[in-house]
DRENMARDREN-245386 format. One line per field, with one value per atom (N, C-alpha, C): residue in three letters; atom name; x, y, z. Coordinates in pm, 1 decimal, always signed. Layout:
! residues N
r = c(ALA ...) $
a = c(CA ...) $
X = c(X ...) $
Y = c(Y ...) $
Z = c(Z ...) $
This chain:
! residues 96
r = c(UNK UNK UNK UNK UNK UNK UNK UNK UNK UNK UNK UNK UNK UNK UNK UNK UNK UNK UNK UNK UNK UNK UNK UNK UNK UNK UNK UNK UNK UNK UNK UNK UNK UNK UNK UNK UNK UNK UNK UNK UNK UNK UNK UNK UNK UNK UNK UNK UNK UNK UNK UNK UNK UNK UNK UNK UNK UNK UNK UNK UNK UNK UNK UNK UNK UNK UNK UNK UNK UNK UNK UNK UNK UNK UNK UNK UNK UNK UNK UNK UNK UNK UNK UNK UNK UNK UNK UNK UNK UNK UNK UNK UNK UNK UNK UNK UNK UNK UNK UNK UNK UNK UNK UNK UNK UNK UNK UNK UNK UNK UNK UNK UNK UNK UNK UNK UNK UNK UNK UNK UNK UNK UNK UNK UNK UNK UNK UNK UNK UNK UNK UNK UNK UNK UNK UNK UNK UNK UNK UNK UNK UNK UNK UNK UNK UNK UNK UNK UNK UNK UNK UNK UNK UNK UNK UNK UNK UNK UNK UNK UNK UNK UNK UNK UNK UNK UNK UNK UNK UNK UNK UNK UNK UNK UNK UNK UNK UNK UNK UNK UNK UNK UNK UNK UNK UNK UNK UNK UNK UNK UNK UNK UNK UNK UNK UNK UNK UNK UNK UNK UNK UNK UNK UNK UNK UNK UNK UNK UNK UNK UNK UNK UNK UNK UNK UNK UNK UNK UNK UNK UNK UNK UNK UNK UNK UNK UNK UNK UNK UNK UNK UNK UNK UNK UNK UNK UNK UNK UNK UNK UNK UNK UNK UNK UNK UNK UNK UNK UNK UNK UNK UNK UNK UNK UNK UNK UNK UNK UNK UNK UNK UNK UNK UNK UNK UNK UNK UNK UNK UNK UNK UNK UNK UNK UNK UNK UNK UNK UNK UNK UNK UNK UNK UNK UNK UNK UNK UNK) $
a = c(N CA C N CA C N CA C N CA C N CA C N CA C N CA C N CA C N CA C N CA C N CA C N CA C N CA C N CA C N CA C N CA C N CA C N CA C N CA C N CA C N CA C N CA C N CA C N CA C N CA C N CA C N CA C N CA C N CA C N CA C N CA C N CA C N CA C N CA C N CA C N CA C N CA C N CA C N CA C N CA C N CA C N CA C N CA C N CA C N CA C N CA C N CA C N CA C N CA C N CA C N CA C N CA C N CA C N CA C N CA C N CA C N CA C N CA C N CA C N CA C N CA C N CA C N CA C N CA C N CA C N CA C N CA C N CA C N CA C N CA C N CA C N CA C N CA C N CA C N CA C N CA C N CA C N CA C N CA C N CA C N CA C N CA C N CA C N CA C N CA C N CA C N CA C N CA C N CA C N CA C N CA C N CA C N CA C N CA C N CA C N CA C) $
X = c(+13183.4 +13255.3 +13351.3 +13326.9 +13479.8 +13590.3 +13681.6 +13810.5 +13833.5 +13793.1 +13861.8 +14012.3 +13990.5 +14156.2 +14228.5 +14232.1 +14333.3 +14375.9 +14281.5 +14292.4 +14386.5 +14353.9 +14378.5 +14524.4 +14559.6 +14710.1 +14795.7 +14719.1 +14786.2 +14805.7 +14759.5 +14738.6 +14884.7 +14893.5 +14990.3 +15107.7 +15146.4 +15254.3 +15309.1 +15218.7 +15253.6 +15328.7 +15254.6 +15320.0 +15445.6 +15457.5 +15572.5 +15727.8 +15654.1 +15743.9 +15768.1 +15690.4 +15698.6 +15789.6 +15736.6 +15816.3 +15974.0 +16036.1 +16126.4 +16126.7 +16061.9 +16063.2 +16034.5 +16177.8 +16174.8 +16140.2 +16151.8 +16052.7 +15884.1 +15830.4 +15689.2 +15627.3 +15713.9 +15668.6 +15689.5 +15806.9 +15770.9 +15673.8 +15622.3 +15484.9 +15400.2 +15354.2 +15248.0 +15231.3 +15285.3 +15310.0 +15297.7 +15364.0 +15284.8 +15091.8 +15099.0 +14931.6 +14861.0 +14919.6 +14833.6 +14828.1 +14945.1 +14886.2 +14828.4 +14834.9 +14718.9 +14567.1 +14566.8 +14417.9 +14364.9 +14466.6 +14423.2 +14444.0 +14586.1 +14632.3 +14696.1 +14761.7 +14811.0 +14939.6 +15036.9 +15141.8 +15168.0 +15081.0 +15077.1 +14978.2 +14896.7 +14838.8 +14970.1 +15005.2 +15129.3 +15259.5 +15304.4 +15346.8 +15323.5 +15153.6 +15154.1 +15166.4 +15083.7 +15114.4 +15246.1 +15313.2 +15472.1 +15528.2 +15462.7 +15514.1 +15455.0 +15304.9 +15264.5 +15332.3 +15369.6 +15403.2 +15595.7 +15635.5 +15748.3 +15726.8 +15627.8 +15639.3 +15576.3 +15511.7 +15492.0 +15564.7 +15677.8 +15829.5 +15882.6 +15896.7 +15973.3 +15912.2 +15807.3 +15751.1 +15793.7 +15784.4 +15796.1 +15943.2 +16001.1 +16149.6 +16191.5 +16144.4 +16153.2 +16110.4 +15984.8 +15966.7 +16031.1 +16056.3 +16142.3 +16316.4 +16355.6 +16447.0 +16441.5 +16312.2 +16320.9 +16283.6 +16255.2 +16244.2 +16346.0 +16375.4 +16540.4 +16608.4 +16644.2 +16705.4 +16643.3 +16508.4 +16494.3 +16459.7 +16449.2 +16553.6 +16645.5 +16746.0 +16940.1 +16896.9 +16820.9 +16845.9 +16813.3 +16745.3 +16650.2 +16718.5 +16845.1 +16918.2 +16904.9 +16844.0 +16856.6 +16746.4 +16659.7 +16534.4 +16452.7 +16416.0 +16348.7 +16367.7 +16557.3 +16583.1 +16640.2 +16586.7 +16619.5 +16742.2 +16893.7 +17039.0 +17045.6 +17134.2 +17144.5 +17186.5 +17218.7 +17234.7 +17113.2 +16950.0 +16872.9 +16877.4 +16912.5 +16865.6 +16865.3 +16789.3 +16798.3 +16819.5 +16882.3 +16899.5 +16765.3 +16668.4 +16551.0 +16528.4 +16524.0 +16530.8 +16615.0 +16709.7 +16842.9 +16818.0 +16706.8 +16749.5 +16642.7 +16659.6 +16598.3 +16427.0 +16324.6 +16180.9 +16160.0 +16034.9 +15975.2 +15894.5 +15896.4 +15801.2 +15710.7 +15566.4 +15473.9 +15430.8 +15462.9 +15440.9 +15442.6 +15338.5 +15302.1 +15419.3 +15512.6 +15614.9 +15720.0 +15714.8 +15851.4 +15856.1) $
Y = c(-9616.0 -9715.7 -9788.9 -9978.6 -10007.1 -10059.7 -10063.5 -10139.3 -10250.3 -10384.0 -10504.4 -10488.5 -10642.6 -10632.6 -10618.8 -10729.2 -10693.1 -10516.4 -10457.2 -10304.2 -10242.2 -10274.8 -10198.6 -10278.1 -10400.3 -10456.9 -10352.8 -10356.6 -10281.6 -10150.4 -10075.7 -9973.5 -9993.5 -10061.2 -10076.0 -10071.2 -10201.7 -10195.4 -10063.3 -9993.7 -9838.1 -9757.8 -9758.5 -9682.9 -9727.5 -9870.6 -9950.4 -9901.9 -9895.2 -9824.7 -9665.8 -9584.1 -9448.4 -9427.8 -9506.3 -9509.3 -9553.2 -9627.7 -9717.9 -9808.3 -9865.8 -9981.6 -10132.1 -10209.0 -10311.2 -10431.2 -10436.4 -10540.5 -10486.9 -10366.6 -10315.4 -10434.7 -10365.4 -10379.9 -10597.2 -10611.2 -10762.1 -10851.8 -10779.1 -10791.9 -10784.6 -10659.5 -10619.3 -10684.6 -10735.8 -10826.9 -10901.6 -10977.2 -11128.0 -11109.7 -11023.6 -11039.9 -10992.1 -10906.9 -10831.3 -11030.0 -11088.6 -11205.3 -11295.3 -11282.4 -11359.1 -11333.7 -11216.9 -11123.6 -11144.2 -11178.4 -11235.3 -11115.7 -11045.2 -10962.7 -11017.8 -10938.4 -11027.3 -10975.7 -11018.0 -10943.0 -10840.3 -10784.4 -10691.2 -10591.1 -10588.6 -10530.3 -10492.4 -10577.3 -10555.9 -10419.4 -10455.5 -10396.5 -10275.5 -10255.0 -10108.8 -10003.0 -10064.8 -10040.4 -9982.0 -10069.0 -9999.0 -9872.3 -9874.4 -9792.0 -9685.5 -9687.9 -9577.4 -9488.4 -9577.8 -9530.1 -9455.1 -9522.7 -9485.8 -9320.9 -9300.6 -9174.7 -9063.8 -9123.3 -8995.1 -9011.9 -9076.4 -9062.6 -8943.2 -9004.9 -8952.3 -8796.8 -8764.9 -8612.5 -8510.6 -8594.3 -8580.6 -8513.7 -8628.9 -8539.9 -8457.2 -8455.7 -8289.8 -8176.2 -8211.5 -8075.6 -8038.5 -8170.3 -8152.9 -8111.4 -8103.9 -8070.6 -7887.4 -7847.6 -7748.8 -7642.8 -7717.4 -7648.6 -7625.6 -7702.0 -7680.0 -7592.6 -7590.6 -7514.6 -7392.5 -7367.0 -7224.1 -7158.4 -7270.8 -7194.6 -7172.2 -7235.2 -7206.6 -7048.3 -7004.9 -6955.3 -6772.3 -6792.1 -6717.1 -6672.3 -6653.9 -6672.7 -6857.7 -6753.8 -6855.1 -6973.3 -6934.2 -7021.1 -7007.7 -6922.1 -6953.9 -7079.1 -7144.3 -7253.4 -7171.0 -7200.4 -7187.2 -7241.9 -7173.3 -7199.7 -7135.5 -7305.0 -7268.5 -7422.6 -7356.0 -7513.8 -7589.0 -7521.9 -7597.7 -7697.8 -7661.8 -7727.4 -7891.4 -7957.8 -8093.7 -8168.6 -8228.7 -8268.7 -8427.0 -8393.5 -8522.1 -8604.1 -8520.2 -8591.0 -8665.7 -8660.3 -8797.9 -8949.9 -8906.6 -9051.1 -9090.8 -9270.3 -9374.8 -9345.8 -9353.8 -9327.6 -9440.6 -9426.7 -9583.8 -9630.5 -9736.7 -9817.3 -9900.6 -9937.5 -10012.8 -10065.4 -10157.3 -10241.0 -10342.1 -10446.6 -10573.5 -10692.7 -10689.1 -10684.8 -10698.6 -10652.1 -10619.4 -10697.3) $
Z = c(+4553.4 +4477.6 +4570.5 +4588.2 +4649.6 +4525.3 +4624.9 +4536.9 +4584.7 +4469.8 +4486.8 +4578.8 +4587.9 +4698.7 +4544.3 +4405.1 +4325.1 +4283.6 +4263.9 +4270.5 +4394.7 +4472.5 +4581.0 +4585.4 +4549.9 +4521.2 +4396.7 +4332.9 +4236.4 +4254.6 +4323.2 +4391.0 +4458.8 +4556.5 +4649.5 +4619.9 +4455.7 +4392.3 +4330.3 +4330.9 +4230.7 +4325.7 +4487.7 +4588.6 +4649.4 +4612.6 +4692.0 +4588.2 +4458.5 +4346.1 +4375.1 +4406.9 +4436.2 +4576.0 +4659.1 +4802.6 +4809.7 +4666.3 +4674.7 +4749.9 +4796.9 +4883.8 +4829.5 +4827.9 +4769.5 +4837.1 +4965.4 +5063.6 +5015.7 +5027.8 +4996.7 +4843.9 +4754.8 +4582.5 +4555.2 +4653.0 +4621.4 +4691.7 +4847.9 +4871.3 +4797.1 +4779.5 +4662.8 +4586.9 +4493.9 +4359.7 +4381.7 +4506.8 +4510.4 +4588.0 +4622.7 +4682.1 +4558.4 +4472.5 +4375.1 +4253.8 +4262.3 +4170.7 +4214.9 +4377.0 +4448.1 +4414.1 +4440.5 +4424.6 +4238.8 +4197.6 +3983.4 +3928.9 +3936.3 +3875.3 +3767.0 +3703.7 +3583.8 +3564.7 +3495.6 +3495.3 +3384.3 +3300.7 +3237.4 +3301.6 +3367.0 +3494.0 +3623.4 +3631.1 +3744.0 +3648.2 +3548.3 +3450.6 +3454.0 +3427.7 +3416.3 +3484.1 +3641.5 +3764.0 +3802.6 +3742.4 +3747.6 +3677.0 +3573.0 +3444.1 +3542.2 +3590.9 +3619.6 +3706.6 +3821.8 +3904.5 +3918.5 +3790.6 +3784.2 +3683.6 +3632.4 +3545.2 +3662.6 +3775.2 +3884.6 +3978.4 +3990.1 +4058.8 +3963.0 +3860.9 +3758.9 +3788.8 +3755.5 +3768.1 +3905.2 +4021.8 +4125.2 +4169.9 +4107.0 +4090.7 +4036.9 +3958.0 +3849.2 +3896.1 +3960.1 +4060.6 +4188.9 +4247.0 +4360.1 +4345.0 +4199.1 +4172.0 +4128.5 +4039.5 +4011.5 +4106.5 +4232.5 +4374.7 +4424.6 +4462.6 +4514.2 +4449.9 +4317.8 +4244.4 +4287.3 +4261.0 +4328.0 +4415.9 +4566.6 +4648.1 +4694.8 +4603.3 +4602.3 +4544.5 +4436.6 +4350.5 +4410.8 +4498.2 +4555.6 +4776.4 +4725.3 +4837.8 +4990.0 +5089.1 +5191.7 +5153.6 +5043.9 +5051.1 +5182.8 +5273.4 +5347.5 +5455.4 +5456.3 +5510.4 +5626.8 +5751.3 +5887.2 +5913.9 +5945.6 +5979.9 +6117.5 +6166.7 +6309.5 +6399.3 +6464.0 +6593.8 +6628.5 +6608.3 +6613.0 +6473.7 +6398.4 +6270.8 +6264.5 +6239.4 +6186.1 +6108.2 +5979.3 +5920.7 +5894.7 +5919.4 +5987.4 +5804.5 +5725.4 +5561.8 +5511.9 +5591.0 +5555.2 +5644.9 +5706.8 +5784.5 +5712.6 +5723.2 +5644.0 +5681.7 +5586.4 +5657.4 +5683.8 +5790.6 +5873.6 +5763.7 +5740.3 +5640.9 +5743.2 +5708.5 +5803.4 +5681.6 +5628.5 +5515.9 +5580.4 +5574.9 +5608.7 +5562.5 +5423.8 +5402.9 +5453.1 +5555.1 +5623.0 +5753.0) $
């Protein structure tokens, strides 16, 4: 099976929503209404992608919680340690 470019736009907008990336999602959207998306197509795309953020965090929250809960969590303490999840991630969005 392929995916039209509009698919594969809409596709994009869902991840540009999941990624937070607001240079990404106003790309997307304009190529996805290039490609003859529609804006209730664009819409849903969104909805979708905001209810598997939404999920995403819930688990990534009820993780955390248990490994606070569960002593060290298995988190390595020390002078090597990195803090590498706070810094901003690289985006390669055409977008940008």
């Amino acid at each position: 099976m392929k995916l039209d470019t509009r698919i594969k736009e809409l596709i994009a907008v869902g991840a540009s929503v999941t990624a937070n990336c607001q240079p990404c999602l106003q790309y997307h959207v304009s190529k996805a209404r290039e490609s003859g998306a529609d804006d209730e197509e664009i819409a849903i795309a969104i909805a979708v992608a905001k209810a598997v953020r939404k999920g995403a965090a819930a688990k990534m929250d009820d993780f955390g919680r248990d490994r606070r809960d569960s002593g060290n969590g298995g988190v390595r303490r020390g002078p090597g340690l990195r803090l590498h999840c706070l810094r901003k991630p690289l985006h390669l969005c055409p977008g940008r």
